[in-house]
Each structure stands twice: as C-alpha cells, then as structure tokens.
N, C-alpha and C positions, 0 to 999 in steps of 0.2 A: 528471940521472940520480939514481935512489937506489936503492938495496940493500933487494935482498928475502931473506929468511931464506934458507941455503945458498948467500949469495954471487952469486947471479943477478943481474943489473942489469936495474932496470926502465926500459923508453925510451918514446917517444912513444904516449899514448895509453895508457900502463899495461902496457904488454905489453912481454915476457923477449927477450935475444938468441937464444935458441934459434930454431931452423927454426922452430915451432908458433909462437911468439909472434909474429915475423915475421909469418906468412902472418895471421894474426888482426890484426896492427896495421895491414896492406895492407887488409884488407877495410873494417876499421872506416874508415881512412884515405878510403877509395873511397866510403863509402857518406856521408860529412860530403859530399864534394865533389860529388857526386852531387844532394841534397839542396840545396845551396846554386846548381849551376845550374838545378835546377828552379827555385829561387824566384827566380833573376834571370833566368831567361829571358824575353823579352819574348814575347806573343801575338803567335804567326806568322800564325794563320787570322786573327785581327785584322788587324796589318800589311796582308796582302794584300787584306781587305774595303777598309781604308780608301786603299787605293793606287787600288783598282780606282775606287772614288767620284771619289778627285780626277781619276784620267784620264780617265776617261768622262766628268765635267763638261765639261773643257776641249775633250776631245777627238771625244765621240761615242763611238759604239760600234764600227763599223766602220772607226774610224781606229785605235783602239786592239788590240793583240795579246797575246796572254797573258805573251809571253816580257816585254814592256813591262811589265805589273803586277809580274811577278816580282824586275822590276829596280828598280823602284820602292819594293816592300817589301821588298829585301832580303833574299829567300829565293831557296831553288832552283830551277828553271821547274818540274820534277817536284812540288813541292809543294802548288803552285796547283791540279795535278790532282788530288792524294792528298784534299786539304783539298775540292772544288768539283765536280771534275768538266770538261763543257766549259763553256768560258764561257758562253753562254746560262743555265746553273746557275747559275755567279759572278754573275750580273746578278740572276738573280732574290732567291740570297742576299742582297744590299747592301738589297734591297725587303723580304723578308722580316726583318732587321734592323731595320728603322725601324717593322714594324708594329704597334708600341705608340703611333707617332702618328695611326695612322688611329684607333686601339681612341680611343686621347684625343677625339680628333673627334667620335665618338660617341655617349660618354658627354656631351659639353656639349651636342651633337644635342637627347639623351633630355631634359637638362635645359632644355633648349630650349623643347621643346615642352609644355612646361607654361604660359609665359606666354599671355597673353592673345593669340588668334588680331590677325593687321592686322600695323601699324609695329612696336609691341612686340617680337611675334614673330621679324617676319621679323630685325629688329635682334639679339638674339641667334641665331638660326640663321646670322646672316653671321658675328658674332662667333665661332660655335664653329666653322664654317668655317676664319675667319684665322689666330685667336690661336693654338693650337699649332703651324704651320708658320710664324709670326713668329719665335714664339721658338725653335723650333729654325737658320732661318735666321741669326739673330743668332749665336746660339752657334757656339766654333769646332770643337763635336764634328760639328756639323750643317750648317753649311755649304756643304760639297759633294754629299751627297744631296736639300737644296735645288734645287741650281744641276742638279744631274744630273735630278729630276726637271720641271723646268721645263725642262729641253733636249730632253729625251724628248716630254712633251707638245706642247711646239715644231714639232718634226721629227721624222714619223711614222716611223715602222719597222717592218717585223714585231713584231721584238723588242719595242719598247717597247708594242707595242698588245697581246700578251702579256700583258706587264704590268701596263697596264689593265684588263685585262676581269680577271686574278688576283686583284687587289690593289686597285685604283681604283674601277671598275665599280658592286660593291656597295654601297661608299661614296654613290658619286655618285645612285644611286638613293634611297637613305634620305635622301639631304640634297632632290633633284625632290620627295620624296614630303613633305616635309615642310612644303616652301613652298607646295605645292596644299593642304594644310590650314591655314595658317597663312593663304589667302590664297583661300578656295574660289570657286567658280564662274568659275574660271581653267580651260584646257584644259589636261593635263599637258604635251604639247608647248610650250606657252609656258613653263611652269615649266624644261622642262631647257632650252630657249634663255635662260634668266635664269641657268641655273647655267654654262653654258658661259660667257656674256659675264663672271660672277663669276669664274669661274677666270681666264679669259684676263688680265683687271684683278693677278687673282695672280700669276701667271705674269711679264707683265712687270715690276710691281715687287721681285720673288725677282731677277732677272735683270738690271736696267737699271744703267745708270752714267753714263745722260745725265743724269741731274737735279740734279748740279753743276753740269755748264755752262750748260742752259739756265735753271736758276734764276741765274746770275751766280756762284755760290758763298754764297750765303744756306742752301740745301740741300744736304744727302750721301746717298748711296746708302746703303736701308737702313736709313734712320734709324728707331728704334724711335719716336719720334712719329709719323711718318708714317701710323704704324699707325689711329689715329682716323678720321684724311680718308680712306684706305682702308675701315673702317667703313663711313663716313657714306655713302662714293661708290658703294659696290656697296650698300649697302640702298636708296638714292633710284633707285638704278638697277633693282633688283628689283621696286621698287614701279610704278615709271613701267610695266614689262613686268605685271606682275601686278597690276592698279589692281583696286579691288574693284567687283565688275559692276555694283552698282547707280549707281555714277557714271559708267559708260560713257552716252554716249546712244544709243540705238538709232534705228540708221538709219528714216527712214518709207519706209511703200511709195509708191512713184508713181503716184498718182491715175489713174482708170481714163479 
C-alpha cells in the first residue's frame, strides 16, 4: 500500500479505499481478466471443425451425431449450432476450410499446362494433381480431411455427392480438360475415365495400411517416397488411356 496526499491509502491497481476507488479498481480488475481469457481462450469453431474431421473419417457421416462432435471438442451441443448450423452445413464447412488446397491444385494445373503437350505434360498435370493432397496428407493438420475425403469419395452419399459437384466437380473438370489438350485427338470421355482411375489410385493410397504387411515390413503407409511410384504409375497409366492417335492403328475394313 502507499499513501496518497490527505491520508487516503492507495490499493490494487492505484485506486482509494473509498466506494469510487473500489468500484474503479473492480472494473479495471474485470477488464485485465477479461482480456486475458480472451487470449487464452482456445478456437471453439475450430475445436469443433477439427472434431467433426476426425469423426467423420473414422466414422462416416451417418454414423456420427452432432451431440458426438460436441463431445469431442469440448463445447456445448448448442454451440455447434450457433457456430454451423445443421450438420450438413458442418460438413460442408470442414470442405470449405480446405479450399485453398483445390485453389493450390490449380494454380500447378495453370503451370502445368505450359509444358510441352504428350509425357511431359501429362507428368506435371499428374504431379499438380498429387503433390498438394501428399503433403497435406502427411501433415498432422491435414490428416483427417485426407482420410475424411477419401471415405466420402469411397462411399457415395447424398451428402458427400453435394460435395462434389460444390467443391470437387470444377476441379475435376479443369484437370479432363487439361489432359484432352495435353494429349489431343483423344475423346474427352476417355480423358475423365483416365482421371477417375487417377483418383481411385489416390484414394487408396490416402487410405491404405496394407502395404506394410504385404511388403513384409520393407514399406509403411504413407510414406512420403512413395509419392514418385504414385507419379510414375498414374502418368504411364494415363498414357496407356490417352496414347496419342497417330500410334493407334486403325482397324482395316473387310474386303468386299
């Protein structure tokens, strides 16, 4: 304590015993403490996006329930709705969340398609494909949006076909449209059965955990090597689908 002229004592915070000082040292008091749970407060609409992620991977969509998420992240069930909405919103949100890895995909798309039309090409157009859902799979931010959208594409849903045609769709288009020029005098329907067998190829290796045991344990799921032979294996695989026409031979007619 210390003494302020006329004998007043000044306490916590600078402020008088009197009433007035009092009510001034409670505010001040209240607005530090205030301040400090703001800034340790942890992100609840976070918590609950990333709850929702890891259940929905493990679990699906319709096996999972809101009050579950809620329990999950550790908030109120009321919040989930304050924050989302019904869940069908929640699901699209965790989608809309990640959409800076399609924008990525994209942008290596664009760069993509400057190299030289044939192998070249289609080799980077697989690579902008892979490598930004590699690396977010790797990572443990990304993880579960991995594994959640590879269960989705898996196992059709309403829901999740939603999804795709939101979120997916456009995508998948710009990448068909990209391998018919990279690879012309192909029909585009060949092109998006090249991109379907590419995703699928994605898809299980996001998702697999045999390839420990049937490699003997020489291999692990996810290994970020793996990543090349995934390359290699869906461009030879594209090519083999999209050969370029003047190596095809054409059928002769049958002699009259």
């Amino acid at each position: 304590m210390e003494s302020w002229p006329g004998g007043k004592t000044q306490g916590l915070y600078g402020c008088t015993r009197d009433l007035y000082g009092r009510l001034i040292c409670a505010i001040v008091a209240f607005s530090i403490a205030e301040e400090t749970q703001v800034e340790t407060r942890p992100d609840r609409r976070q918590a609950i996006l990333l709850a929702a992620e890891k259940l929905l991977a493990q679990k699906g969509y319709h096996a999972v329930s809101i009050r579950q998420i809620a329990q999950e992240a550790g908030v109120p069930l009321a919040l989930v709705g304050y924050y989302f909405g019904p869940k069908q919103a929640l699901f699209h949100a965790i989608f809309e969340r990640w959409q800076g890895t399609i924008e990525e995909r994209l942008v290596l798309l664009r760069q993509a398609q400057q190299a030289r039309p044939g192998r070249v090409r289609v080799r980077c157009i697989v690579e902008a494909f892979l490598e930004p859902v590699l690396r977010m799979r790797a990572s443990a931010e990304g993880e579960y949006y991995a594994l959640l959208v590879a269960r989705e594409l898996a196992y059709r849903t309403p829901e999740a076909d939603r999804v795709l045609a939101d979120y997916f769709d456009p995508m998948a288009h710009a990448f068909i449209d990209a391998l018919c020029e990279a690879c012309p005098g192909n029909q585009r329907s060949d092109a998006a059965w090249a991109y379907q067998f590419a995703l699928g190829a994605l898809i299980h290796h996001m998702s697999d955990h045999r390839i420990t045991r049937l490699s003997r344990g020489a291999s692990r799921a996810n290994d970020p090597a793996a990543a090349v032979l995934l390359v290699r294996f869906i461009t030879d695989g594209v090519l083999a689908v999209l050969s370029p026409v003047t190596s095809r031979s054409t059928p002769s007619k049958p002699s009259p």
